[in-house]
N, C-alpha and C positions, 0 to 999 in steps of 0.2 A: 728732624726738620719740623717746623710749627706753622700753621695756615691759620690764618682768619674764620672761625666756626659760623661766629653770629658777630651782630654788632647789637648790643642791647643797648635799650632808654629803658629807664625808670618815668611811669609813671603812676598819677594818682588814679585815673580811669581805666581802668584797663578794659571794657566793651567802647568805650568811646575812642580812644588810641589806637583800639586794634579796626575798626569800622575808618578811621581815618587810612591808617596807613597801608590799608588794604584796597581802598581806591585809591587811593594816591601811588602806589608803586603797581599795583595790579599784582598783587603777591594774595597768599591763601595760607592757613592754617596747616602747619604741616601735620598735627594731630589735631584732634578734641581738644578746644581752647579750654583753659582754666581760666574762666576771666576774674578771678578771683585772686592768682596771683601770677599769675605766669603765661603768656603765646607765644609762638616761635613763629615767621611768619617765612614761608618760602614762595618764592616767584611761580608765577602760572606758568611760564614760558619753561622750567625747568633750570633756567642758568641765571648763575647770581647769587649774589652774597642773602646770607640771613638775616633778617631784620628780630631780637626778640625784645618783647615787651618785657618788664620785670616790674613788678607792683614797689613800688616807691615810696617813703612818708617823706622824703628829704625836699627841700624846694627847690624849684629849679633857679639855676644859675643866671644869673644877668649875665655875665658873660663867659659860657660855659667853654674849656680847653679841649674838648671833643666835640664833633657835629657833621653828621651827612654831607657831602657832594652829591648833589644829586642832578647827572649832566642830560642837556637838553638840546635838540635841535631846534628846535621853537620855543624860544626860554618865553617868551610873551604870553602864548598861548599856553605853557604849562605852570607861569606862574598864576595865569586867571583861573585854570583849573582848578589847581590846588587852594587858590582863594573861594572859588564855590564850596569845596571842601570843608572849610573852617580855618583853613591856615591864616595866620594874619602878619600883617607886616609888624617889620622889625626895624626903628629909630637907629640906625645904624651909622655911625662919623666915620665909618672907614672907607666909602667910595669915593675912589679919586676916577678923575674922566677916565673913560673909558673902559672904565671897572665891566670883566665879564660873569660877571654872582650880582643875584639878588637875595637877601636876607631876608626869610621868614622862620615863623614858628608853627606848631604844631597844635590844635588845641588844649594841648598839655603846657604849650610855654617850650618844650624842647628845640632848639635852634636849627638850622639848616640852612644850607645856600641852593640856588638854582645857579646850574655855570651854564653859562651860552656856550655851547659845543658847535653852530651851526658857521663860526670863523676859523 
């Protein structure tokens, strides 16, 4: 039987990537970062999927086939979070009314949504 290990991004920063998504999911190094080419990044709380960095030269995707959900009770106040963070908005044509995801990036350019969990 096979499970979900990590979910890795490639990026170009890896001290900036890893400093992002480490406030932003509230996760920690689970060894001694390589910020050189490689973190693994696991939740403070103990429970929860792995987040790992992987140093990258490729550029990122305009519109990439893989990307975080990442669910929220207070999708407003976590998308302004993550925008103090560095995350920035994403010109995105696929919200139709009622749409519950908001679309940003990462300061890598990596994609994500915010889904409203609080309906």
């Amino acid at each position: 039987m096979l499970r979900v290990g990590s979910v890795v991004l490639g990026v170009e920063d890896l001290a900036r990537a890893r400093a992002f998504w480490q406030a932003a999911l509230g996760y920690h190094p689970r060894e001694e970062p390589d910020d050189d080419t490689w973190v693994v990044l696991v939740p403070d709380s103990g429970a929860g999927p792995q987040v790992a960095l992987m140093l990258s030269r490729t550029p990122t995707q305009d519109h990439p086939r893989t990307h975080l959900d990442l669910y929220a009770d207070d999708q407003l106040a976590e998308v302004e979070r993550l925008r103090a963070l560095g995350a920035r908005d994403v010109d995105w044509d696929g919200y139709e009314d009622g749409s519950d995801f908001v679309v940003l990036e990462d300061p890598e350019g990596n994609r994500f949504c915010v889904i409203d969990k609080s309906v």
